[in-house]
mmCIF file of the C-alpha atoms, coordinates in Angstrom:
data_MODEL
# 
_entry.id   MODEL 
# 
loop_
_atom_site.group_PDB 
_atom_site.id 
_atom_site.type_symbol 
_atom_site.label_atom_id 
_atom_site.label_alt_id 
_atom_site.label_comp_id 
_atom_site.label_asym_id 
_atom_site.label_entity_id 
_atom_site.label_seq_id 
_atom_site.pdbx_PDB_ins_code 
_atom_site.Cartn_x 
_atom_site.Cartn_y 
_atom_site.Cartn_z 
_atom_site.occupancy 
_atom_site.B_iso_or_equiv 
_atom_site.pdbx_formal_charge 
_atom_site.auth_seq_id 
_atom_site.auth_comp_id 
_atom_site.auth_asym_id 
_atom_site.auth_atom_id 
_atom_site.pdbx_PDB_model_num 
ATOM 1  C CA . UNK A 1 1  ? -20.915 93.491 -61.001 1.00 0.00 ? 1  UNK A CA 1 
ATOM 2  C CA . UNK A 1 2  ? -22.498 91.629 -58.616 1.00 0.00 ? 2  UNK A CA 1 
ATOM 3  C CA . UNK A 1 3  ? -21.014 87.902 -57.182 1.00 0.00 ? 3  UNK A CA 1 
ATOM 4  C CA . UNK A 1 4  ? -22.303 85.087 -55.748 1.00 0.00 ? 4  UNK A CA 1 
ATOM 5  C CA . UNK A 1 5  ? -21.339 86.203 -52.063 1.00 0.00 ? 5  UNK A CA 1 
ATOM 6  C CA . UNK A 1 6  ? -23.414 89.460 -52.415 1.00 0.00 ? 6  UNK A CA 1 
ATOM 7  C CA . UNK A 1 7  ? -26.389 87.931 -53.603 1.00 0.00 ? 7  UNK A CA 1 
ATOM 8  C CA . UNK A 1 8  ? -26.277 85.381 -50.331 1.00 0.00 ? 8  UNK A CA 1 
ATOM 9  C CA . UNK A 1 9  ? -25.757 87.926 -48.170 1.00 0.00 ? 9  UNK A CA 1 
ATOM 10 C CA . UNK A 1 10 ? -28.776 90.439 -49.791 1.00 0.00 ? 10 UNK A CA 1 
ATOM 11 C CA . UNK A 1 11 ? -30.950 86.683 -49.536 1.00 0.00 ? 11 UNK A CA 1 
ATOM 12 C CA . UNK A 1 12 ? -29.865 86.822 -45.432 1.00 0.00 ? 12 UNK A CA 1 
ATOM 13 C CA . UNK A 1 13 ? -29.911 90.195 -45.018 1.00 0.00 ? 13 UNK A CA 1 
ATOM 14 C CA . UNK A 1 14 ? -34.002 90.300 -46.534 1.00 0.00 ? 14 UNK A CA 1 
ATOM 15 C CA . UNK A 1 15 ? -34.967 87.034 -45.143 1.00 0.00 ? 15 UNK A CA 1 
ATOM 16 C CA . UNK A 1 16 ? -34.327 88.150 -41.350 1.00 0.00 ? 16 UNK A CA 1 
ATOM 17 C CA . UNK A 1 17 ? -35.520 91.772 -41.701 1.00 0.00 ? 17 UNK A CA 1 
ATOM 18 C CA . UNK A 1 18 ? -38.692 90.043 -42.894 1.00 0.00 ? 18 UNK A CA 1 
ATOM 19 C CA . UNK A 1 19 ? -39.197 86.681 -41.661 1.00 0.00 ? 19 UNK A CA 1 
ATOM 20 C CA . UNK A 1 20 ? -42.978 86.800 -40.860 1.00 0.00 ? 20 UNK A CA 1 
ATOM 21 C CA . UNK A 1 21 ? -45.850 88.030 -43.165 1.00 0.00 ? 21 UNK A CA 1 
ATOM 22 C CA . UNK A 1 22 ? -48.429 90.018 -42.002 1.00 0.00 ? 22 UNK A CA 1 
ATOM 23 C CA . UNK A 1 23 ? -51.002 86.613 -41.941 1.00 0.00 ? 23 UNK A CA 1 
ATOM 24 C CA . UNK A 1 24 ? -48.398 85.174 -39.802 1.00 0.00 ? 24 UNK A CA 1 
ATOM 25 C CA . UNK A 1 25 ? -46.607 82.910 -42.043 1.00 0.00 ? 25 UNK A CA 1 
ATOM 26 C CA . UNK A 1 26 ? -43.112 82.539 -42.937 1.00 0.00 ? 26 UNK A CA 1 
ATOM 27 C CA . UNK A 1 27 ? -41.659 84.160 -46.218 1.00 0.00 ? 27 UNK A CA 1 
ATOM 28 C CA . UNK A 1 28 ? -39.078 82.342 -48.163 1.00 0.00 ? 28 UNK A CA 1 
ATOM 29 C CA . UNK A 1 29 ? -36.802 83.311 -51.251 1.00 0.00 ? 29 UNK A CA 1 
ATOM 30 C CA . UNK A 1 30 ? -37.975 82.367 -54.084 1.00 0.00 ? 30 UNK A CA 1 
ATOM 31 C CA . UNK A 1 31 ? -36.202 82.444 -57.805 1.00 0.00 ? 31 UNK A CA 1 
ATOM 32 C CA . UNK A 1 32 ? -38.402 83.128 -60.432 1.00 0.00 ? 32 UNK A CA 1 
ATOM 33 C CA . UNK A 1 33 ? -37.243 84.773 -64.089 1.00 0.00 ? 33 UNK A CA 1 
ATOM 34 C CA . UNK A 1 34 ? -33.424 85.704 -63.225 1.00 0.00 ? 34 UNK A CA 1 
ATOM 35 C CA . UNK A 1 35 ? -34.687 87.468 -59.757 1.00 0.00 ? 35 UNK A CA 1 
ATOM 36 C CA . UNK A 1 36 ? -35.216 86.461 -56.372 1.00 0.00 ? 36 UNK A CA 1 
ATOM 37 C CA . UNK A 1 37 ? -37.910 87.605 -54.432 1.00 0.00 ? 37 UNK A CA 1 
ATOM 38 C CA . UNK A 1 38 ? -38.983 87.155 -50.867 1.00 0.00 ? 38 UNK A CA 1 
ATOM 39 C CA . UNK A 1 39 ? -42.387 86.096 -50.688 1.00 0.00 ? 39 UNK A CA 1 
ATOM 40 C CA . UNK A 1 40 ? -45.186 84.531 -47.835 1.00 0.00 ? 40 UNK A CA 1 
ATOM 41 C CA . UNK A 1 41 ? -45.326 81.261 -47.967 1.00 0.00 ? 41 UNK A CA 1 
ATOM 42 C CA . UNK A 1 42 ? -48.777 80.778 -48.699 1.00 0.00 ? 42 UNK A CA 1 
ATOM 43 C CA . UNK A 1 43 ? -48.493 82.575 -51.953 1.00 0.00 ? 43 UNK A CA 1 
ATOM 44 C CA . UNK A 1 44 ? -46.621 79.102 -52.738 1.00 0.00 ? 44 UNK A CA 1 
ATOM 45 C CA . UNK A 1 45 ? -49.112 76.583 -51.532 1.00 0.00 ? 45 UNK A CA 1 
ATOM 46 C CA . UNK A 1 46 ? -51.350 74.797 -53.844 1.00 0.00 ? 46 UNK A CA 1 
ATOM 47 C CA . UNK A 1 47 ? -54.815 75.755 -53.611 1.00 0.00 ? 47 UNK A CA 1 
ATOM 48 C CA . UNK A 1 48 ? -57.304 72.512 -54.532 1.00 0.00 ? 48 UNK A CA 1 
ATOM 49 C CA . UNK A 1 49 ? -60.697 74.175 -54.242 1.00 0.00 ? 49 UNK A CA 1 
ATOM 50 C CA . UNK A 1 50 ? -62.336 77.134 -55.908 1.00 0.00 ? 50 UNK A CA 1 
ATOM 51 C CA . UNK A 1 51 ? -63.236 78.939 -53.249 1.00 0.00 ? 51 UNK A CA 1 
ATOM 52 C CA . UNK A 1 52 ? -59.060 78.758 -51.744 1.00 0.00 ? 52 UNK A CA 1 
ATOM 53 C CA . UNK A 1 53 ? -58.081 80.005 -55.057 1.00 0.00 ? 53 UNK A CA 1 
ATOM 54 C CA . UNK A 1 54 ? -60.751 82.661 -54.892 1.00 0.00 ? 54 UNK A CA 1 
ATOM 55 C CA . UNK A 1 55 ? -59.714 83.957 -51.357 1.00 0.00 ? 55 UNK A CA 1 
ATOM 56 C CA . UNK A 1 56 ? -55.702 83.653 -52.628 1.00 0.00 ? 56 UNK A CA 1 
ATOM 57 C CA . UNK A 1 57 ? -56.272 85.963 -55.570 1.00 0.00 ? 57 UNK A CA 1 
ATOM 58 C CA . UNK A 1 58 ? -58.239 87.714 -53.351 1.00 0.00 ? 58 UNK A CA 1 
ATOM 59 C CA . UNK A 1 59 ? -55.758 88.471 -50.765 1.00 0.00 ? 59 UNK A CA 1 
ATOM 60 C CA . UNK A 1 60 ? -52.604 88.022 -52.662 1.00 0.00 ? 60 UNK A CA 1 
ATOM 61 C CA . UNK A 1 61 ? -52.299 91.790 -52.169 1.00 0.00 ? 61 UNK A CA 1 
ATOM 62 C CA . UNK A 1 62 ? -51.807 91.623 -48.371 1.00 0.00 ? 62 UNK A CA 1 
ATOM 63 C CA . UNK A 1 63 ? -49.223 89.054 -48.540 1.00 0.00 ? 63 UNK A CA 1 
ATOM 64 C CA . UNK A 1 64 ? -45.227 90.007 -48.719 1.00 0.00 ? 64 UNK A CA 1 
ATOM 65 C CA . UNK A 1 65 ? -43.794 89.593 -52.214 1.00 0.00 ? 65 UNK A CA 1 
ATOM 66 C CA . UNK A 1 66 ? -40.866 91.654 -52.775 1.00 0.00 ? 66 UNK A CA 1 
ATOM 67 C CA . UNK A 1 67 ? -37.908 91.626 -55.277 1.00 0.00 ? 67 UNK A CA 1 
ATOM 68 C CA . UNK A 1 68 ? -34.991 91.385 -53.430 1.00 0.00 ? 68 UNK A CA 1 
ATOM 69 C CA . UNK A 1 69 ? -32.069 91.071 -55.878 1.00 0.00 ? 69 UNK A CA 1 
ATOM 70 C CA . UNK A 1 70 ? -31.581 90.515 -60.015 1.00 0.00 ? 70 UNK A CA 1 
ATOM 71 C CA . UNK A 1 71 ? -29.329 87.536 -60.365 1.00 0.00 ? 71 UNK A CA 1 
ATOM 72 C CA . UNK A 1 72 ? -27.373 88.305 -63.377 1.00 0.00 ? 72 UNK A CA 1 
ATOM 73 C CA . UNK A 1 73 ? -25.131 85.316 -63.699 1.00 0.00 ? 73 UNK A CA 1 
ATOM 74 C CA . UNK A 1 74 ? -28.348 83.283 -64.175 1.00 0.00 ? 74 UNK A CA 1 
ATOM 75 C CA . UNK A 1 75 ? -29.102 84.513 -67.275 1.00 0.00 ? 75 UNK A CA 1 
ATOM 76 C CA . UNK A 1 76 ? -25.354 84.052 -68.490 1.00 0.00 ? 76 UNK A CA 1 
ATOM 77 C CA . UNK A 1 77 ? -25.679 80.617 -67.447 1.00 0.00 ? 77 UNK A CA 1 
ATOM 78 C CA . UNK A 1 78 ? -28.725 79.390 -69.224 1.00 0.00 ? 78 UNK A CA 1 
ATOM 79 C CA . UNK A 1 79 ? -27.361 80.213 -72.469 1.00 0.00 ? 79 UNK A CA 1 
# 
């Protein structure tokens, strides 16, 4: 079983082996459905025009997102 003290340190540990995407930007953690993934920041920015939302979905592909660790408390907790 995992605690809260791993899951920090995994966060660290991902966030400076990756700070940077390849575009440049920085990546952040992000918690989304019980797992927390370190992703580019720009995948996070709203995108007002067609054309931006275009060119995201276009190059959402190039852009870090990875799963860095299942939080399994989180579930327990939301019930």
């Amino acid at each position: 079983m995992i605690n809260d003290r791993q899951v920090v340190d995994l966060i660290e540990r991902a966030n400076e082996a990756d700070p940077v995407c390849a575009c440049g930007r920085h990546t952040t953690p992000v918690f989304r459905d019980g797992v927390v993934w370190l992703e580019c920041s720009y995948l996070s920015e709203p995108k007002e025009s067609r054309f931006s939302r275009l060119v995201a979905a276009a190059t959402a592909f190039s852009h870090t997102h990875a799963r860095i660790v299942e939080v399994p408390f989180a579930a327990e907790s939301a019930t």
